[in-house]
C-alpha positions in Angstrom: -69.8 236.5 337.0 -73.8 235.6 335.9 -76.2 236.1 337.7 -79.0 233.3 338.2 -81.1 234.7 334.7 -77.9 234.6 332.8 -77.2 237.9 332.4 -74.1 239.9 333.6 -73.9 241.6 336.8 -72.7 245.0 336.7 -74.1 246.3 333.5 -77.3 248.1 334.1 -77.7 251.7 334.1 -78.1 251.8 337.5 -74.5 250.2 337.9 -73.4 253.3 335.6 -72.3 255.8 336.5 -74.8 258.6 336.1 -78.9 257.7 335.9 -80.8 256.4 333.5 -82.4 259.7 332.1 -78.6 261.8 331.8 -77.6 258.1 329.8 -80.4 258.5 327.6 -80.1 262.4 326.9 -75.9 261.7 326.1 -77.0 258.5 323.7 -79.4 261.1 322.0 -76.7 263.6 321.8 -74.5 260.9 320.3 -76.1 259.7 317.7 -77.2 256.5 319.3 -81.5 255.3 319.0 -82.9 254.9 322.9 -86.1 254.3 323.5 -87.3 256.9 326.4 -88.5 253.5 328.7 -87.5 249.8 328.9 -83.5 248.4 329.0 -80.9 250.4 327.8 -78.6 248.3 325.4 -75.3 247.7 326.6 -73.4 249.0 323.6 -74.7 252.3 324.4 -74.4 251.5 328.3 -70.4 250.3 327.3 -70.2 253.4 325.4 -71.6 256.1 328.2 -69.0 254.4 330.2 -66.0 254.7 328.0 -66.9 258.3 327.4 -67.5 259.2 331.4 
């Protein structure tokens, strides 16, 4: 389901499981480029997921 702004519902890093500093530290320790503030993208959100 969308939300009102368009987006999808259910794929922040809040949603995830884990917060967002321990997604950020495995997306560093996996080879994938995260900024340390702002939105995390959701291939690396899909990916944290898939691995947890």
């Amino acid at each position: 389901m969308r939300s009102p702004r368009g987006g999808r519902r259910g794929t922040s890093a809040r949603a995830a499981k884990g917060g967002t500093s321990e997604i950020r530290a495995w997306a560093k320790d996996n080879g994938f480029e995260v900024s340390d503030r702002g939105r995390i993208p959701a291939g690396v959100l899909e990916a944290y997921e898939a691995a947890n």
